[in-house]
BAMARMI-501311 format. One record per residue: residue number from 1; residue in one letter; chain; x, z, y of N, C-alpha, C in turn. Coordinates in nm, 2 decimals. Each point is the difference from the previous one (the first is absolute). Layout:
% BAMARMI-501311
SITE | i | aa | ch | n.X | n.Z | n.Y | ca.X | ca.Z | ca.Y | c.X | c.Z | c.Y
SITE | NUM | a | A | X | Z | Y | X | Z | Y | X | Z | Y
...
END
This chain:
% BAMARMI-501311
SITE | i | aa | ch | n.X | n.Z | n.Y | ca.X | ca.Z | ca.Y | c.X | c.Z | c.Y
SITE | 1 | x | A | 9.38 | 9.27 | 9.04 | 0.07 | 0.11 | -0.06 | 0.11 | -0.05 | -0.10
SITE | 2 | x | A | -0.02 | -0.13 | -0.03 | 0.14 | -0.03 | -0.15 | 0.11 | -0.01 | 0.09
SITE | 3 | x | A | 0.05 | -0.01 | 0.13 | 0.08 | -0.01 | 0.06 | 0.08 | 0.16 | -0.01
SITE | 4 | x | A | -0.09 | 0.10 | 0.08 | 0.03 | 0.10 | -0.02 | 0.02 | 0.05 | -0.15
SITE | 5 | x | A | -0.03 | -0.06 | -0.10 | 0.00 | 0.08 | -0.13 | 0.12 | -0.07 | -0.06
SITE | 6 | x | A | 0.02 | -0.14 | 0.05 | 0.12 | -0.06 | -0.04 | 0.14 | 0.08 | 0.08
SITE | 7 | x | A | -0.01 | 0.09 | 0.16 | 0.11 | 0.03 | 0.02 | 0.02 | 0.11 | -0.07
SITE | 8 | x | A | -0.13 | 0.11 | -0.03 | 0.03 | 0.08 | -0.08 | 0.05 | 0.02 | -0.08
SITE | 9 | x | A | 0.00 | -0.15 | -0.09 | 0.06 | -0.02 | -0.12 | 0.12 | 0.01 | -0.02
SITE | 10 | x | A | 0.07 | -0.12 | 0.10 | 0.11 | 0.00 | 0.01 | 0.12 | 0.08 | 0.08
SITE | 11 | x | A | -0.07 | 0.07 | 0.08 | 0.08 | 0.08 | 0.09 | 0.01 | 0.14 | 0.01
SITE | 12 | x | A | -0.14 | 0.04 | -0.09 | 0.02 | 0.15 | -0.04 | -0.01 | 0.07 | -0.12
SITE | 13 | x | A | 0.06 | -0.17 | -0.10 | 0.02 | 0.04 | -0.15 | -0.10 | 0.03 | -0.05
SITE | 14 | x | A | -0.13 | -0.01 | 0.00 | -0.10 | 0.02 | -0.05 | -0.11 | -0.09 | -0.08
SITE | 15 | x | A | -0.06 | 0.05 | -0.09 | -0.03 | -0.14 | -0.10 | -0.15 | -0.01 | 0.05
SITE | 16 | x | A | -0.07 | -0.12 | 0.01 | -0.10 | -0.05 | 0.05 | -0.13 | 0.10 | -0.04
SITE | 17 | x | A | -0.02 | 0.05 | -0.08 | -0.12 | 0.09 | 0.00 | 0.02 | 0.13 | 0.09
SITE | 18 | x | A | 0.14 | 0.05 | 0.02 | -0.01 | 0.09 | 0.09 | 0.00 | -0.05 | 0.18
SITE | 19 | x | A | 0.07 | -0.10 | 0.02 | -0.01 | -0.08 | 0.12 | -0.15 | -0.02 | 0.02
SITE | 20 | x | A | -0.05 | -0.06 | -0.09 | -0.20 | 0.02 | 0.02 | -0.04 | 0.11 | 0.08
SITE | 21 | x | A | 0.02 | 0.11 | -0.08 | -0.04 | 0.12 | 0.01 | 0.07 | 0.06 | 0.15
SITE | 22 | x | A | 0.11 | -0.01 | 0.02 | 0.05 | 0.02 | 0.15 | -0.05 | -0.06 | 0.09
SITE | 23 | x | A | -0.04 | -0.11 | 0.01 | -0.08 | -0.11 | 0.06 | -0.09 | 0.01 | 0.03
SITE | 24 | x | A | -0.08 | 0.08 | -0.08 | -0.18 | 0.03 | 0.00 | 0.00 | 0.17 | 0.10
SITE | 25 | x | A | 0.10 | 0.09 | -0.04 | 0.01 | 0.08 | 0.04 | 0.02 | 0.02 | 0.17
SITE | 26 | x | A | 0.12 | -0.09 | 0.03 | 0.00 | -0.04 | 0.16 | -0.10 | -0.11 | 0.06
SITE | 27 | x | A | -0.07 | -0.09 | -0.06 | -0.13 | -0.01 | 0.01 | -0.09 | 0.11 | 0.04
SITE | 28 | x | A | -0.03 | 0.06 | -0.05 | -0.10 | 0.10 | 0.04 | 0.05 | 0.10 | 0.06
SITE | 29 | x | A | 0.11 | 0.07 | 0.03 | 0.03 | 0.04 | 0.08 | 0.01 | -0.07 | 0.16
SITE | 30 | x | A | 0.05 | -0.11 | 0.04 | -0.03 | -0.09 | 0.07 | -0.16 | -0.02 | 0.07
SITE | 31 | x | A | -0.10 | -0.06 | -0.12 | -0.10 | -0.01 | 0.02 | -0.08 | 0.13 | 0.09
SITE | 32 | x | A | 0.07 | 0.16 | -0.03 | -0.07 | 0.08 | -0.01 | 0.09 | 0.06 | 0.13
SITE | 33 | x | A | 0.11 | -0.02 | 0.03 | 0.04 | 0.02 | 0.11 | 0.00 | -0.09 | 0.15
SITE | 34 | x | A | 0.00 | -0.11 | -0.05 | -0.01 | -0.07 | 0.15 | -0.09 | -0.03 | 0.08
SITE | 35 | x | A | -0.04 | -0.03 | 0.13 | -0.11 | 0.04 | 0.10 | -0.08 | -0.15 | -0.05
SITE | 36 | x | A | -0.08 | 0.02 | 0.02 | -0.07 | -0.13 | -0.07 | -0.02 | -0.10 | 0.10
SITE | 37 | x | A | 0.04 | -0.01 | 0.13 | 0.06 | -0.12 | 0.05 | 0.14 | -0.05 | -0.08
SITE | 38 | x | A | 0.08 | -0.01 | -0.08 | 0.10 | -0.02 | -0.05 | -0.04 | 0.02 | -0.16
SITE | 39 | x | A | -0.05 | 0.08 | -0.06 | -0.05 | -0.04 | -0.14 | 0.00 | -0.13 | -0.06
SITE | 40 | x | A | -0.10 | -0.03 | 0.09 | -0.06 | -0.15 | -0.07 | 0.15 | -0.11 | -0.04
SITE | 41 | x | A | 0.04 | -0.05 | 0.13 | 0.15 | -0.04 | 0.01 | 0.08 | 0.01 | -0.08
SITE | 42 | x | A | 0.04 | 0.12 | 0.01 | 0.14 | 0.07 | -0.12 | -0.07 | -0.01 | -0.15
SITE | 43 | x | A | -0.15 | 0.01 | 0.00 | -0.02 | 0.00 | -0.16 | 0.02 | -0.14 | -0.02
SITE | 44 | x | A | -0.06 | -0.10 | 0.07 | 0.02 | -0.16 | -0.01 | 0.15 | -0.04 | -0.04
SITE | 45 | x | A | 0.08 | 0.04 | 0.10 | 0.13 | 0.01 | -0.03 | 0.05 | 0.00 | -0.14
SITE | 46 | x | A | 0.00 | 0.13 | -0.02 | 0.04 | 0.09 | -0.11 | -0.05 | -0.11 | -0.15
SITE | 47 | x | A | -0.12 | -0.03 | -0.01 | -0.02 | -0.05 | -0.13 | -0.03 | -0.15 | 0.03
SITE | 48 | x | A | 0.07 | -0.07 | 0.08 | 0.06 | -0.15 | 0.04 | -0.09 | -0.10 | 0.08
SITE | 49 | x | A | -0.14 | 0.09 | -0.01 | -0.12 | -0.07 | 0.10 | 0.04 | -0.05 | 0.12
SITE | 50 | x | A | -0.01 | -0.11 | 0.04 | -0.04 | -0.08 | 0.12 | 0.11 | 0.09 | 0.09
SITE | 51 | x | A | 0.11 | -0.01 | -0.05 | 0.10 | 0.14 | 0.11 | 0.06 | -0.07 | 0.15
SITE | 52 | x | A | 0.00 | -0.15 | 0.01 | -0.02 | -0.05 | 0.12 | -0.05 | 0.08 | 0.11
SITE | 53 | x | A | -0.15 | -0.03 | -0.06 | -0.10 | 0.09 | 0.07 | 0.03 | 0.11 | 0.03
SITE | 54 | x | A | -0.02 | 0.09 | -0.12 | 0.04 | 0.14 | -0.02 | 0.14 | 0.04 | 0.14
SITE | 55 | x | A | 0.07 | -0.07 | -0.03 | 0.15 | 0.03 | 0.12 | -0.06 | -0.02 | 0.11
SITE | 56 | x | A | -0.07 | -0.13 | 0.04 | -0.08 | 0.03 | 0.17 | -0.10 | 0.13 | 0.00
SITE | 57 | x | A | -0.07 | 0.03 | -0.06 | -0.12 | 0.07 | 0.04 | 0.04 | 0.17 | -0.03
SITE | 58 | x | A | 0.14 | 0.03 | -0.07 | 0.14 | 0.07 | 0.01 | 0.03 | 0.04 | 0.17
SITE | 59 | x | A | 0.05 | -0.08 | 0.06 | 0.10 | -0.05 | 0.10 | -0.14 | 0.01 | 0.09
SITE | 60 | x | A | -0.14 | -0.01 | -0.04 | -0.08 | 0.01 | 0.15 | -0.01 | 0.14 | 0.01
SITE | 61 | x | A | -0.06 | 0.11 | -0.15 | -0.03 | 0.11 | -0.03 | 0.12 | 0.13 | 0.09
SITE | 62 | x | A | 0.13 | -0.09 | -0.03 | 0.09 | 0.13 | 0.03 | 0.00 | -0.07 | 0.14
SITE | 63 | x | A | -0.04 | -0.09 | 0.06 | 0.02 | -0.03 | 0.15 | -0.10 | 0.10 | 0.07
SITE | 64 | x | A | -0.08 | 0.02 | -0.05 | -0.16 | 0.05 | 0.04 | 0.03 | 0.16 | 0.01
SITE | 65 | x | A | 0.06 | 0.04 | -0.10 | 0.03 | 0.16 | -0.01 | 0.11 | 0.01 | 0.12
SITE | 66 | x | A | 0.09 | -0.05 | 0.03 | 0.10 | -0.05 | 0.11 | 0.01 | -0.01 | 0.10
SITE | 67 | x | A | -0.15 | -0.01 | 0.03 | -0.05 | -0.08 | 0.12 | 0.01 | -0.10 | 0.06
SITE | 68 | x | A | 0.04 | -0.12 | -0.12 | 0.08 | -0.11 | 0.01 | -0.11 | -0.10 | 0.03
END
C-alpha cells in the first residue's frame, strides 16, 4: 500500500495521513466487495505481498469466471 499512498500523495495533492486513510478505506471496500476467488490476489497486490504471485493466481481467477 506505500505505493498507493505514495501516488496519492503525489498526484492527488494529498498529505500522507489522509492518503492512509483513503487507502484503508478502498481497502475495505475492495476487501468487502470482491468475489473471494480474486480477494486474496488483489489484497496481496494492493499492500506489495508476493504480487508475482498475486498477478498469476489474478489472471487464473478471472480466467475461471470466463470460462477461460
Amino acid at each position: 500500500m506505500k505505493e498507493l499512498i505514495g501516488r496519492l500523495v503525489s498526484q492527488a495533492d494529498l498529505s500522507e495521513a489522509q492518503a492512509e486513510k483513503v487507502a484503508e478505506v478502498v481497502r475495505g471496500f475492495l476487501e468487502e466487495r470482491l468475489p473471494e476467488g480474486i480477494r486474496g490476489p488483489v489484497m496481496s497486490a494492493l499492500t506489495g505481498e508476493r504480487v508475482d504471485d498475486a498477478a498469476d493466481a489474478l489472471r487464473g481467477a478471472i480466467g475461471k469466471l470466463f470460462g477461460g
